[in-house]
C-alpha positions in Angstrom: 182.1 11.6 24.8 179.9 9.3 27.0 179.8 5.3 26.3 177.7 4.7 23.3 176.8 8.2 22.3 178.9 8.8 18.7 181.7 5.8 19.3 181.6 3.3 16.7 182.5 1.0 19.4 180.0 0.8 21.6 177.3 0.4 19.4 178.8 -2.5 18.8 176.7 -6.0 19.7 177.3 -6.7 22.9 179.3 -10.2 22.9 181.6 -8.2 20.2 182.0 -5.0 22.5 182.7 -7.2 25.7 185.8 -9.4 23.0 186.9 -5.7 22.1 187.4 -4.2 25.5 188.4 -7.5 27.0 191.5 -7.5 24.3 192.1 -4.3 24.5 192.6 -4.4 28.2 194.8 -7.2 28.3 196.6 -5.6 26.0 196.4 -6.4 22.7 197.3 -3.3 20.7 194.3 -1.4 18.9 195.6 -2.2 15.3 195.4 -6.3 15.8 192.2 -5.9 17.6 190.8 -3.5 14.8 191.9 -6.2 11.6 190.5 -8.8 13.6 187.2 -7.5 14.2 186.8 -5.7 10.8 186.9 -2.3 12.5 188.4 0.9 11.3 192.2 1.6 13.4 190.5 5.0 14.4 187.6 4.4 15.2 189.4 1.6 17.5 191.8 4.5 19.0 188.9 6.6 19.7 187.4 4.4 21.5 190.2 3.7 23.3 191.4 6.9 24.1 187.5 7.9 25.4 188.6 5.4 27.8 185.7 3.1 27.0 187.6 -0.1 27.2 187.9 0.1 30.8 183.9 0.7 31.7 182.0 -2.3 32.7 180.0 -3.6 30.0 176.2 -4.2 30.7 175.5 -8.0 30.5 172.1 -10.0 30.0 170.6 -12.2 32.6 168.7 -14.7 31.3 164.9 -14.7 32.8 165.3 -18.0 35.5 162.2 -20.5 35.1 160.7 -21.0 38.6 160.8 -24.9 38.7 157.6 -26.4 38.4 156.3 -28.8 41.2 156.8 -31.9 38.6 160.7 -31.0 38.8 160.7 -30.4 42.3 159.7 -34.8 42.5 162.9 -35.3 40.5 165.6 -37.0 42.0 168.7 -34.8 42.7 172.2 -36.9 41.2 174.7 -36.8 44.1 177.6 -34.3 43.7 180.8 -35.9 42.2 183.7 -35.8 44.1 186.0 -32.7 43.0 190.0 -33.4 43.4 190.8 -29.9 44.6 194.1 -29.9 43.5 194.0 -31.2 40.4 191.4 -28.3 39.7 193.8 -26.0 41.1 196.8 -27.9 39.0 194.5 -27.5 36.0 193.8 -24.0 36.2 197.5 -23.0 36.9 198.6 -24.8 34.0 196.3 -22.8 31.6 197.1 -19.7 33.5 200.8 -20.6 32.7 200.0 -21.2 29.2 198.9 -18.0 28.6 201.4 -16.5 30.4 203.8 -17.8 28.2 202.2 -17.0 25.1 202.5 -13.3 26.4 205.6 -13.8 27.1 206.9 -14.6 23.4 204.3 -12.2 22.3 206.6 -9.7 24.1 203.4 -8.2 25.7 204.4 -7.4 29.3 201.4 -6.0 30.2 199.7 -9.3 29.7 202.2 -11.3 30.9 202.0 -9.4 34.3 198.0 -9.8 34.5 198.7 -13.3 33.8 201.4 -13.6 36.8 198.6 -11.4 39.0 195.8 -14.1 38.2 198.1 -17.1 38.8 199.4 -16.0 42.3 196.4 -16.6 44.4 196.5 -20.4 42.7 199.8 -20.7 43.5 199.2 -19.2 46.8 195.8 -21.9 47.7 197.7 -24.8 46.5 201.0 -24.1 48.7 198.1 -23.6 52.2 196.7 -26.9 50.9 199.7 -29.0 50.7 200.9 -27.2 53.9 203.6 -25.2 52.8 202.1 -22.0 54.1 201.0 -21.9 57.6 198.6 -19.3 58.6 198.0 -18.0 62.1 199.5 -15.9 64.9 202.4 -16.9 66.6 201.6 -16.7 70.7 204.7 -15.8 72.1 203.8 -16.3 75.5 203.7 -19.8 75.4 207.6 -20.1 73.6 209.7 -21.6 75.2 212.3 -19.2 74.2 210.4 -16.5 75.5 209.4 -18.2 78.8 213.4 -18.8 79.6 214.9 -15.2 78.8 211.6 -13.7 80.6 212.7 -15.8 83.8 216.7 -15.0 83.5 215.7 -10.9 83.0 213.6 -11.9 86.9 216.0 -13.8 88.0 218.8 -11.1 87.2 216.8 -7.9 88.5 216.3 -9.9 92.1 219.7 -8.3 93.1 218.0 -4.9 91.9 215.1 -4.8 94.0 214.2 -0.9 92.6 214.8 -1.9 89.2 212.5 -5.2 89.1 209.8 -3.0 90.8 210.4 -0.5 87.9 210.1 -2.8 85.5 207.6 -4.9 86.9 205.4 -1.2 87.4 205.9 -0.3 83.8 205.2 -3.8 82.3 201.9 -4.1 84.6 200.4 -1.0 82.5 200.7 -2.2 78.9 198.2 -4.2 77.2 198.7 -7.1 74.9 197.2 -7.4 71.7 194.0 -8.4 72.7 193.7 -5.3 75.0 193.6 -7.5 77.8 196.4 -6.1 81.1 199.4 -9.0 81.2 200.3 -9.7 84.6 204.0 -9.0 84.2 205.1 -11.7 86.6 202.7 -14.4 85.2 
């Protein structure tokens, strides 16, 4: 049955359709969802079965007020300083929170949405503080690289066919740039 036509549901107010499907997809089972709404269990499970809980709900916009030219003469209050990570420190601590309320709740769904949501805090704080380094690693330039590259020239210099071999077959690939290497540079 399409959203809204015959589901108890979805004719619902809005802010109390968008609690409903919002508990429902984090996993709150239909019966605790139906008591505390005041909802009938089937009508819940119907509307959960339709599949309804997972369709986007539609959301007001309150109408903007173009600003008037008065406002515009206001003075604008500087932008306070935001400690990035202790916004970050913030938010992963309520993230935590609630992922250890799931957790004695036994609900691992929720638990697992929590863990999904925390990771990219997790993941900004640890680039901040340096612990993850981002980037591509040029090769060419490491030293490790530069000395076995010489000892495999200096070794095929008693194999003059082979070095040419290699040095023809190296001269035809392309790095990752698509740019040719010169194989003896």
């Amino acid at each position: 049955m399409p959203e809204g036509q015959g589901c108890t549901i979805c004719s619902l107010p809005a802010e109390v359709l968008v609690q409903v499907n919002q508990k429902l997809r984090s996993g709150i089972g239909q019966t605790p969802v139906a008591r505390d709404y005041g909802l009938s269990r089937d009508a819940v499970g119907r509307h959960w079965r339709a599949g309804h809980h997972k369709e986007l709900q539609p959301v007001e916009i309150p109408e903007i007020q173009k600003p008037s030219i008065e406002s515009k003469k206001t003075e604008i209050a500087p932008v306070q300083h935001v400690d990035v990570l202790q916004a970050i420190a913030t938010a992963t601590r309520h993230i935590e929170s609630i992922l250890g309320e799931y957790k004695k709740l036994g609900n691992t769904k929720g638990a697992l949405e929590a863990g999904r949501v925390l990771k990219p805090f997790l993941e900004l704080q640890a680039k901040i503080e340096g612990l993850i380094k981002e980037g591509q690693v040029n090769i060419l330039v490491n030293p490790q690289w530069t000395s076995t590259k010489a000892a495999i020239m200096r070794a095929l210099e008693r194999y003059p066919d082979a070095r040419q071999a290699v040095l023809d077959e190296l001269s035809g690939m392309r790095t990752v740039e698509g740019e040719y290497e010169d194989a003896e540079g």
